[in-house]
Residue frames as qw, qx, qy, qz and C-alpha x, y, z in Angstrom:
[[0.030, 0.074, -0.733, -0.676, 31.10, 63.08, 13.68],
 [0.653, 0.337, 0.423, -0.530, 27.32, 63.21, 12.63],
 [0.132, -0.103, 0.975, 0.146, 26.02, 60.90, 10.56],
 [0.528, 0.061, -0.183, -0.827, 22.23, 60.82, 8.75],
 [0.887, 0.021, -0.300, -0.351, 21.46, 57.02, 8.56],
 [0.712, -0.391, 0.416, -0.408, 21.31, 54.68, 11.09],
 [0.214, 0.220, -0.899, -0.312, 22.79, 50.80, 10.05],
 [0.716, -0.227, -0.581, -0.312, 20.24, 47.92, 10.13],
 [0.554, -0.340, -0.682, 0.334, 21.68, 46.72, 13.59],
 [0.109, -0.040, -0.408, 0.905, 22.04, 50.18, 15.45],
 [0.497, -0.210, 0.054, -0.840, 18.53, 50.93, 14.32],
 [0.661, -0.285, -0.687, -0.099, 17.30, 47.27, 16.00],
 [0.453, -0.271, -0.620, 0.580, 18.97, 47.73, 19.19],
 [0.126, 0.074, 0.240, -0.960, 16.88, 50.99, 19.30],
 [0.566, -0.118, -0.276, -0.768, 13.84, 49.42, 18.31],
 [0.772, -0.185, -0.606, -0.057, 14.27, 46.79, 20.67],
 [0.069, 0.242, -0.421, 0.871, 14.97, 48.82, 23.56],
 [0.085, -0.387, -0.825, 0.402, 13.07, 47.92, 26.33],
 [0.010, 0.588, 0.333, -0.737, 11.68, 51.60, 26.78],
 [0.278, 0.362, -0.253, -0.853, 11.52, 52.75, 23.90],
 [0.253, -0.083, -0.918, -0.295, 9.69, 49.73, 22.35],
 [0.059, -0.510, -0.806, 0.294, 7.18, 50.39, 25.06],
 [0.192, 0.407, -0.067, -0.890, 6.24, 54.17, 23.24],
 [0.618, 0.305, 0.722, -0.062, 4.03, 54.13, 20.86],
 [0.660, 0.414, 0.510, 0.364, 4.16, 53.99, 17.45],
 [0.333, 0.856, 0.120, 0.377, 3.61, 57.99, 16.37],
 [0.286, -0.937, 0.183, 0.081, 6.18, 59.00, 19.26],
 [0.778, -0.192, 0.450, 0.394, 8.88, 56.61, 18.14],
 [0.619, 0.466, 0.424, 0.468, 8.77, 58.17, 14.92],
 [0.072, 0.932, 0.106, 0.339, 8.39, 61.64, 15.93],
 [0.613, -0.735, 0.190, 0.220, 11.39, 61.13, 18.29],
 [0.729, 0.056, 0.477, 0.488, 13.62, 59.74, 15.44],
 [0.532, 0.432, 0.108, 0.720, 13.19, 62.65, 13.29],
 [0.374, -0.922, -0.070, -0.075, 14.10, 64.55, 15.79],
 [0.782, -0.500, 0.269, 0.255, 17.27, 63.07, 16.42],
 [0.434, 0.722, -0.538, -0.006, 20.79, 63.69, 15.08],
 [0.984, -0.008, -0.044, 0.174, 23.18, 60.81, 14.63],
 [0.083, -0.833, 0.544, -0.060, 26.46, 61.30, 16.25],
 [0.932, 0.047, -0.233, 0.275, 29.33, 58.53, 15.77],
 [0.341, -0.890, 0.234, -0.191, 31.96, 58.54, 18.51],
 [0.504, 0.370, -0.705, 0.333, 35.90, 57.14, 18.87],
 [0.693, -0.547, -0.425, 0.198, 36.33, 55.51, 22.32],
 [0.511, -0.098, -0.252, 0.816, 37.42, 57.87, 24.93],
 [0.005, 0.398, 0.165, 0.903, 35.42, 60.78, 23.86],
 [0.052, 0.324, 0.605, -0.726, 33.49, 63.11, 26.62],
 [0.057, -0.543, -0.807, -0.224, 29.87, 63.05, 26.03],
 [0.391, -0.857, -0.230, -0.244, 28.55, 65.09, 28.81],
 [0.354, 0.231, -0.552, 0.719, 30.75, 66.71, 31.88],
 [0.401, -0.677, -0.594, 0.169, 29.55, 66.99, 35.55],
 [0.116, -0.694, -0.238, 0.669, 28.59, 70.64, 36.58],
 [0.218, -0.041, 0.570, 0.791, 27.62, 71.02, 32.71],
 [0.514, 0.328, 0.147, -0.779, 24.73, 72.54, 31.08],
 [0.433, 0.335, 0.831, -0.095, 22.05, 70.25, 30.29],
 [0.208, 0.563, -0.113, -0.792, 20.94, 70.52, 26.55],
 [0.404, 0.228, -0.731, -0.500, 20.83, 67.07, 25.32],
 [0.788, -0.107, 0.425, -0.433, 18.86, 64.34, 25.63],
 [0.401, 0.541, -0.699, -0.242, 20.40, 60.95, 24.08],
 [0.935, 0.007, 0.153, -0.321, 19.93, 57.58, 23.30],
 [0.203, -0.554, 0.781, 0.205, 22.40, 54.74, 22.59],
 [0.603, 0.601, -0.285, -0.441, 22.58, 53.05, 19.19],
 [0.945, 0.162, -0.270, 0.084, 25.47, 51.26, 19.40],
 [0.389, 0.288, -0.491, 0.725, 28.79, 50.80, 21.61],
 [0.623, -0.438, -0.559, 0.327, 28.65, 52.28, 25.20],
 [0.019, 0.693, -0.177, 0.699, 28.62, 55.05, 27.79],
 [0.646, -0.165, -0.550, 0.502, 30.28, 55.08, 30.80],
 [0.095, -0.834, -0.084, -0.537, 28.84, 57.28, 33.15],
 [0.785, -0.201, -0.366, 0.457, 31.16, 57.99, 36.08],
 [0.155, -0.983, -0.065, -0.072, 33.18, 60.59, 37.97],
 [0.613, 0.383, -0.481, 0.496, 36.31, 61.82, 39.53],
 [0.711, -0.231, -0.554, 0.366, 37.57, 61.31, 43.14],
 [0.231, -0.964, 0.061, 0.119, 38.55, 64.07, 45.45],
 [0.571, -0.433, 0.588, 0.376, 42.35, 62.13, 45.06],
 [0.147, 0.539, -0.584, -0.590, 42.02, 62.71, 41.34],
 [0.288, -0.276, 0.908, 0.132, 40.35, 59.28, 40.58],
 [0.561, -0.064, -0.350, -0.747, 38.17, 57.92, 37.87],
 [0.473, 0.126, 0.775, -0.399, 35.08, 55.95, 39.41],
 [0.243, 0.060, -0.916, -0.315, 32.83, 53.90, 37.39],
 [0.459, -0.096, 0.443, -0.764, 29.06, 54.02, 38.15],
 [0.582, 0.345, 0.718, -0.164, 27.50, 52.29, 35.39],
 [0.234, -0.030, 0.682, 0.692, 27.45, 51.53, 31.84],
 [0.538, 0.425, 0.268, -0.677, 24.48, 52.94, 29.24],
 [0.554, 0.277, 0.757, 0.209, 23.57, 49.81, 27.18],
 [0.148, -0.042, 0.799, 0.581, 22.57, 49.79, 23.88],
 [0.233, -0.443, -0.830, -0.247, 18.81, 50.91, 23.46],
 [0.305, -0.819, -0.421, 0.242, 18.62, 53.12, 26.36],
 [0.245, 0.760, 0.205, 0.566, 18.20, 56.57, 26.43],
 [0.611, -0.338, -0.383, 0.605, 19.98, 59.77, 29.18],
 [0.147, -0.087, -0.146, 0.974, 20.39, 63.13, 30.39],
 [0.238, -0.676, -0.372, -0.589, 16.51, 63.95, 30.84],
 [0.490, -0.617, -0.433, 0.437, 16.74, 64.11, 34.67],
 [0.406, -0.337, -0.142, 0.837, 18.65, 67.25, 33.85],
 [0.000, 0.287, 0.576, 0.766, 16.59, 68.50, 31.32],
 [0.416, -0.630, -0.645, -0.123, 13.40, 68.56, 33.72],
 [0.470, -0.675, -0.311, 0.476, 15.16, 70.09, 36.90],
 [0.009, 1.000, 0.004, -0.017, 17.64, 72.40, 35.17],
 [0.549, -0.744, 0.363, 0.115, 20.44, 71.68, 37.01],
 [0.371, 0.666, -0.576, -0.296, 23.67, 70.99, 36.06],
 [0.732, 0.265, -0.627, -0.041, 25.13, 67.69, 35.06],
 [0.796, -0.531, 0.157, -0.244, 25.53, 65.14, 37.89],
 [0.741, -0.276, 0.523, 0.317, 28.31, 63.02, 36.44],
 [0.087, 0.635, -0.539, -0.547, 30.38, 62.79, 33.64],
 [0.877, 0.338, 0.329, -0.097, 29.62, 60.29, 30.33],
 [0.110, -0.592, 0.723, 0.339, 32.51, 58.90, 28.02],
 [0.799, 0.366, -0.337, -0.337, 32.07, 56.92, 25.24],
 [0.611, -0.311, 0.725, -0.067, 33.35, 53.00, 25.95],
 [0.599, 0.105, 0.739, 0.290, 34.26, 51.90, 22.71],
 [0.043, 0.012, -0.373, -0.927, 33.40, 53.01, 19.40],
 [0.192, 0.504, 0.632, -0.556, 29.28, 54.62, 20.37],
 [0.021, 0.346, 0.386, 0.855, 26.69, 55.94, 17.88],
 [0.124, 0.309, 0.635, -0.697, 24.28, 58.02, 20.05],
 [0.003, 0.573, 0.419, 0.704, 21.17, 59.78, 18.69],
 [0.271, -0.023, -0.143, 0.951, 21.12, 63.09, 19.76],
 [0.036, -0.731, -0.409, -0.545, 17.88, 65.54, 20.56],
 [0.268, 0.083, -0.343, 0.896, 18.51, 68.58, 21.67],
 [0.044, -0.188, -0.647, 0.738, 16.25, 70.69, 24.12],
 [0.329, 0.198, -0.124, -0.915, 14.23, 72.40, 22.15],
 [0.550, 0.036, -0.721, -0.420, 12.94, 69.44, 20.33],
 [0.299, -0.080, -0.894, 0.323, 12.70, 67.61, 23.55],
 [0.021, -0.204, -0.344, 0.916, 10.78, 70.32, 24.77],
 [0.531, 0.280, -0.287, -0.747, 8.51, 70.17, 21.55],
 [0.525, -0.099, -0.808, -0.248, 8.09, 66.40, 21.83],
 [0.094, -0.272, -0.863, 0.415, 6.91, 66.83, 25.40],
 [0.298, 0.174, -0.071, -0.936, 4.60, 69.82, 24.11],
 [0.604, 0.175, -0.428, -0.649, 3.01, 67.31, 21.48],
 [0.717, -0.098, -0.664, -0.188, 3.02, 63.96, 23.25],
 [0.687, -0.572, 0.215, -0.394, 1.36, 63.98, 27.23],
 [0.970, 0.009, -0.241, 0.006, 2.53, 60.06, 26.69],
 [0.456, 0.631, -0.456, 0.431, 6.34, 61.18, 26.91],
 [0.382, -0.578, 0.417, -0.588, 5.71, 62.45, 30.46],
 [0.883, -0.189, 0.115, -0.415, 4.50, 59.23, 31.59],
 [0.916, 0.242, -0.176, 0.268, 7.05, 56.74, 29.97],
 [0.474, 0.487, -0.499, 0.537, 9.82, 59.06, 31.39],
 [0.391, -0.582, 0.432, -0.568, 8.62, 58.95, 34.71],
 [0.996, -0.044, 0.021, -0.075, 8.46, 55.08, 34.42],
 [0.799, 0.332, -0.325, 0.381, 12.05, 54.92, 33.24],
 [0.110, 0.689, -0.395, 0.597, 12.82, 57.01, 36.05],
 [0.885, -0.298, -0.040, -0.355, 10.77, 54.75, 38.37],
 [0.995, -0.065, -0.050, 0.060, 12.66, 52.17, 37.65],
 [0.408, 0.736, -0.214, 0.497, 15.87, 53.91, 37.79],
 [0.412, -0.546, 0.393, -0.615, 15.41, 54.55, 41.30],
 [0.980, -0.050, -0.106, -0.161, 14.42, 50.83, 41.60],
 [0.884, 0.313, -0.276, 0.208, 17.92, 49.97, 40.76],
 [0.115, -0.486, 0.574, -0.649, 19.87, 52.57, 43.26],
 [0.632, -0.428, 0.366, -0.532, 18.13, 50.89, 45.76],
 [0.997, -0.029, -0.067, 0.031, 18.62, 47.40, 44.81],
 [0.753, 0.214, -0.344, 0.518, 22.54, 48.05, 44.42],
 [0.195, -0.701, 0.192, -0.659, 22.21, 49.90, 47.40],
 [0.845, -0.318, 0.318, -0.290, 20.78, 47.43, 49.54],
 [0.967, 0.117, -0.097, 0.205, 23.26, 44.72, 47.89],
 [0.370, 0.646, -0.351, 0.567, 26.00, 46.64, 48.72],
 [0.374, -0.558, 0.269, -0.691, 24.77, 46.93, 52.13],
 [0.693, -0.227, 0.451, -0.514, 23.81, 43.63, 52.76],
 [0.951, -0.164, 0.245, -0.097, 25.40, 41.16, 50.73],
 [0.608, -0.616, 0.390, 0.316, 28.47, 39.35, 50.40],
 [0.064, 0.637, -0.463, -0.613, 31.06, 40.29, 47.11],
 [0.143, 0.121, 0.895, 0.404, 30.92, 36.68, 45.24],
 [0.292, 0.767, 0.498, -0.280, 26.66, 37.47, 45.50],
 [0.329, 0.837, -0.033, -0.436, 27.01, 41.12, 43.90],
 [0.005, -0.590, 0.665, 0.458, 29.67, 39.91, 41.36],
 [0.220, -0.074, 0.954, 0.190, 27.87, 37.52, 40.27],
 [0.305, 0.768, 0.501, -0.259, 24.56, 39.30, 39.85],
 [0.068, 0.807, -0.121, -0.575, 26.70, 41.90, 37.72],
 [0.240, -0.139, 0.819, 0.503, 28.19, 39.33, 35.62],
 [0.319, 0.524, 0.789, -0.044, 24.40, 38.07, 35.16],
 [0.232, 0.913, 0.228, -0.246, 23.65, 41.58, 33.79],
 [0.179, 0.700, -0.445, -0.529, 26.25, 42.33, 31.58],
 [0.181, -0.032, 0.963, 0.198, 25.89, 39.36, 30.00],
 [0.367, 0.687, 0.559, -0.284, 21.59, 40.05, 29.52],
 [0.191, 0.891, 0.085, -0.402, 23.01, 43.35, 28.10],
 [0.307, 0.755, -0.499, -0.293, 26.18, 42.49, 25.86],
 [0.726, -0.144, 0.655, 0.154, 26.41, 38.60, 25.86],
 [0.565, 0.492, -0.542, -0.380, 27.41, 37.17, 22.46],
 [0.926, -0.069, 0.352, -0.116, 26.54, 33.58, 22.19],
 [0.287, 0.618, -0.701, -0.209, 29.40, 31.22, 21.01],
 [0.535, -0.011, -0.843, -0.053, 28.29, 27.95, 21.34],
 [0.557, -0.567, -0.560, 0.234, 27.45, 26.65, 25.15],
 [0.617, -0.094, -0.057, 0.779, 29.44, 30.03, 25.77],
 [0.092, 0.887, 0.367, 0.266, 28.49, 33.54, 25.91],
 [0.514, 0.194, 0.029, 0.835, 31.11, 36.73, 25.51],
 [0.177, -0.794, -0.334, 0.476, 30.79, 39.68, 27.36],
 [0.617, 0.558, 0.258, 0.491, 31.07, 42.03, 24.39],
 [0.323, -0.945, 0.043, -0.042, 32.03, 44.93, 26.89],
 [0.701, 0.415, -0.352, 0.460, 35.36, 45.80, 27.13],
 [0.524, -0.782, -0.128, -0.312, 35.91, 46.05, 30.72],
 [0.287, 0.481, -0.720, 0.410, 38.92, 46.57, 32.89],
 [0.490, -0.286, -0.732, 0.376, 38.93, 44.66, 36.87],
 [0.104, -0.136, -0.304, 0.937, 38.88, 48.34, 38.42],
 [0.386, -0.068, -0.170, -0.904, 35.86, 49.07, 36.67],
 [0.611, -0.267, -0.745, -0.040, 34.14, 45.83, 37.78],
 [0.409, -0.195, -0.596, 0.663, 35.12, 47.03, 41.34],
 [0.186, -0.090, 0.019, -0.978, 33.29, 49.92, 40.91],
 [0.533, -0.186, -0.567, -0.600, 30.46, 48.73, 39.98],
 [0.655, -0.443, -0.612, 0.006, 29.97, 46.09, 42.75],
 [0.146, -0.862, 0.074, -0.480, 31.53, 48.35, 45.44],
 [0.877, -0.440, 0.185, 0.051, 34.73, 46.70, 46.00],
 [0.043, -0.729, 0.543, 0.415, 38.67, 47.09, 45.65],
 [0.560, 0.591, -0.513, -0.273, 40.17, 45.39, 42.48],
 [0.239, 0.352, -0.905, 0.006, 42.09, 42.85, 44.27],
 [0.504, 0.165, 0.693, -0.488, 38.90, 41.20, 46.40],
 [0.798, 0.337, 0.352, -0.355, 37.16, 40.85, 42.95],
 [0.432, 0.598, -0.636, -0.226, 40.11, 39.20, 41.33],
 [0.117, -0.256, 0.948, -0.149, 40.48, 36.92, 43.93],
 [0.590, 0.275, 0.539, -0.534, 36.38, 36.32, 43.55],
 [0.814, 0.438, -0.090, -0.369, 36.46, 35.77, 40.01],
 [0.232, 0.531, -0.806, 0.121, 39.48, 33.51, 40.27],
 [0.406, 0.153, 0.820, -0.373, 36.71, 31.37, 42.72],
 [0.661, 0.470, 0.218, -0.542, 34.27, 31.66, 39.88],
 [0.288, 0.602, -0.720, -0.188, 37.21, 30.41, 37.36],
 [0.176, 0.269, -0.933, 0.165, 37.42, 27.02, 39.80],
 [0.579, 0.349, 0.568, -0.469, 33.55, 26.45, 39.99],
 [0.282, 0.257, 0.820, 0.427, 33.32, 26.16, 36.04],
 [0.139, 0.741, 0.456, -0.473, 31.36, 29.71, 36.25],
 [0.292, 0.929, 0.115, -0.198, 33.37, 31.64, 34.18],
 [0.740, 0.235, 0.168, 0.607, 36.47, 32.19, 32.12],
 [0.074, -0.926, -0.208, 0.308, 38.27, 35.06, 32.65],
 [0.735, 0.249, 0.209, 0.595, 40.32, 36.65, 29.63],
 [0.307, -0.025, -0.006, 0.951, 42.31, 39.81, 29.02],
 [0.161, 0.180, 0.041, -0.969, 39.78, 42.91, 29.53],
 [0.666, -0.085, -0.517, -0.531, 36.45, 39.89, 28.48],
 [0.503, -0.148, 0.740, -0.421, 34.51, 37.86, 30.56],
 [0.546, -0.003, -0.664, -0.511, 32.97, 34.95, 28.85],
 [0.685, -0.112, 0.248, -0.676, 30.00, 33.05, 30.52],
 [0.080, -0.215, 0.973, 0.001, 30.22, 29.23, 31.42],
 [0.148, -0.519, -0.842, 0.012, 27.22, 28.71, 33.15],
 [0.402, -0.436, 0.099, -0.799, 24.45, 31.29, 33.85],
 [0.775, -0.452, -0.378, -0.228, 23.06, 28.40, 36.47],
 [0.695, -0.127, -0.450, 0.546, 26.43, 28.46, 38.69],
 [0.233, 0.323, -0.038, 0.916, 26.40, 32.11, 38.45],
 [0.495, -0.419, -0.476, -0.594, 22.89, 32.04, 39.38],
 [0.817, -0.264, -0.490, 0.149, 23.70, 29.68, 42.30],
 [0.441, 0.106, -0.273, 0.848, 26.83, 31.76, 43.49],
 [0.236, -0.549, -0.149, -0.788, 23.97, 35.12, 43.45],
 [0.832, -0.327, -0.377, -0.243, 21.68, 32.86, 45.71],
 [0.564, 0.009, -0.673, 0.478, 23.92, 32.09, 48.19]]
């Protein structure tokens, strides 16, 4: 479904988007009308791996789950696209096709600029280049950090650094208390930290009996960010 006008919050969490917030002033604007607004049911395929690249897209509101499928038929879980941040230029640059697959995670409004335009905002602003090679920068940053944590430290750590970050990205404060507004199954947790389902049940079931966390049907909710903190640290 497209859509012409942003609401008040979807257009904050894009103007408060790390990256973009760090553009400047006549590209932010000249990206926006560029963009089509697309509203999405949960469930809905975005992008498919070994697809032609043709958008370039930004997230408004809700989620994208970008992820694959197994040789054995399974879905994997790489990593969520927050609120604010923007995808699919890597493919735009090289060519090539999609790398993974992207699925909406809840109801998502994206905004939406297709190649051409993309093409015509890197024509008219040199800046672009720069800022996307920063966001890629740091992209790479992160493989390597959850690389090397994977590699080198032990499950309560990485599960507890992941909590710490979906919380940054979707906490809702409730008092002393803070709601992972993500709907998020165990399995997909497991993904993420690179570990089966039942090892981080039994880990957040230790985080339960430290006073870290609270764990409810498909929600985490944040106790302490200092235990969690502590737990990381170890």
């Amino acid at each position: 479904m497209t859509s012409q006008i942003l609401t008040p919050e979807e257009r904050r969490q894009i103007d408060e988007g790390r990256w973009f917030a760090s553009l400047s002033a006549p590209l932010r604007d000249d990206i926006l009308a560029h963009a089509s607004i697309r509203r999405y049911r949960d469930g809905m395929q975005i992008t498919t791996r070994g697809g032609e690249p043709n958008e370039w897209m930004g997230v408004a509101s809700g989620a994208v789950r970008i992820g694959m499928v197994s040789l054995g038929g399974k879905q994997i879980t790489l990593t969520y696209v927050e609120p604010g941040s923007w995808f699919g230029d890597i493919a735009l640059f090289d060519g090539l096709p999609r790398t993974h697959d992207a699925v909406t995670h809840g109801e998502t409004t994206l905004l939406v600029v297709r190649k051409p335009e993309f093409q015509g905002l890197l024509s008219r602003h040199i800046e672009l280049y720069e800022a996307l090679l920063r966001l890629n920068c740091r992209r790479l940053r992160l493989m390597f950090a959850n690389l090397e944590d994977i590699n080198s430290r032990p499950l309560a750590a990485r599960l507890a650094r992941q909590v710490l970050m979906l919380a940054r990205s979707y906490g809702q404060v409730e008092g002393d208390e803070i709601r992972i507004g993500l709907q998020l199954a165990q399995e997909d947790l497991a993904h993420l930290v690179g570990a089966s389902r039942q090892r981080v049940n039994q880990e957040l079931k230790g985080f339960e009996r430290e006073g870290a966390l609270r764990v409810e049907p498909t929600r985490l909710v944040v106790l302490s960010r200092e235990k969690l903190s502590a737990i990381m640290d170890r």
